[in-house]
Structure formats: structure tokens, C-alpha cells
N, C-alpha and C positions, 0 to 999 in steps of 0.2 A: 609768511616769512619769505624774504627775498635768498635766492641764492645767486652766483656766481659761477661761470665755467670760461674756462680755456679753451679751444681747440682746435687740434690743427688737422686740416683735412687734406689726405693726400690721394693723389692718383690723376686721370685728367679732370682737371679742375682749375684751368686756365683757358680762356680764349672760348668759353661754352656758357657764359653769364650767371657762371656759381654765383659772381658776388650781388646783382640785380636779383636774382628767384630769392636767394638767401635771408637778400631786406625785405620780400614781398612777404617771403613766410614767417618771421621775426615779426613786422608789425602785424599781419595775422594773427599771431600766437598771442601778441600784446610784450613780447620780449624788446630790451633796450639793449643797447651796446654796438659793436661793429664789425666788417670784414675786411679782410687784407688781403691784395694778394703778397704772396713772399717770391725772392728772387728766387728761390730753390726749387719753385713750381707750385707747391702748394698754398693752401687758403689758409689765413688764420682769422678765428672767429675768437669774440668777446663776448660773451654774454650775461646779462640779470635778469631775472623772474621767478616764478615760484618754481617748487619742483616738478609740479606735472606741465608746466610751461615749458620746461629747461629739458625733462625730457622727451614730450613732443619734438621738440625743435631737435636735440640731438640725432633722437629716431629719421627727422628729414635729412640731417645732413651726411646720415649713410648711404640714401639715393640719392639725394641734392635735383637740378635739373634733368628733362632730357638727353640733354646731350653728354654731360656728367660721367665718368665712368671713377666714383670712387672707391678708391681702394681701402684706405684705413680711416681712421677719426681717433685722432688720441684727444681724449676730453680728461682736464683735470678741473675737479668739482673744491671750489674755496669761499671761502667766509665773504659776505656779501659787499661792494665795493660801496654802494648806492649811487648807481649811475642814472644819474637823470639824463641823461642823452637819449630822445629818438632812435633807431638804428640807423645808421649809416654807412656805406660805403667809403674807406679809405682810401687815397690812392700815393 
């Protein structure tokens, strides 16, 4: 069963290649969907996969990269969109 998450990641998570590790580790996981950055500083992510995919990948993006330092991740979990899209970076 596919599911669906929202989420937005705050803290430094601009200018340190959140949104490049983020796609490396999504298609890792086998996850579909995308990231953004926002004008407010933070990242926002899209994601579909099963649930132990969805939570892998959430557990990453409480560390995200090196250089990374974030703070919060408000992930909201919703009914599945079926996004056939590879991951990709937004811009």
C-alpha cells in the first residue's frame, strides 16, 4: 500500500545541498515525489512509498546531509496521491 507525506524541514537547510542528498536518498529508498526550497528558508518535501519507505526517509530528513543542521520536520501523513514522478528537485 502506497502512502503519502508532507513535509517541511526547518533549520539550516539551505545553501548545504539538502535538496541534491535528499533526491539521492529518495531514489535509494525507491521513494517518488519532490523538494523545494521555500522563500522562508526551509525545505519542503513531497513524498509516496510504502510505510517503511516513508519512514526511512523521514528518519533521514531529521539529519539530512552534512553540512545540515536541522531543526524540526513537521511531516503530515495523507491518503496516497499516486504519483508517478521519479524524485526531483524543484526550483
Amino acid at each position: 500500500m502506497a502512502y503519502f507525506i508532507k513535509a517541511l524541514v526547518s533549520g539550516r537547510v539551505q545553501g548545504v545541498c539538502f535538496r541534491d542528498a535528499t533526491k539521492k536518498k529518495a531514489i535509494e529508498l525507491g521513494v517518488n515525489g519532490w523538494v523545494k526550497n521555500t522563500p522562508q528558508g526551509s525545505v519542503n518535501v513531497v513524498a509516496e512509498g510504502t510505510e517503511e519507505q516513508l519512514s526511512l526517509f523521514i528518519d533521514w530528513l531529521y539529519i539530512g546531509p552534512n553540512y545540515a543542521k536541522v531543526e524540526d520536520v513537521e511531516v503530515e501523513w495523507l491518503k496516497s496521491k499516486g504519483l508517478r514522478e521519479f524524485f526531483s528537485v524543484r526550483y
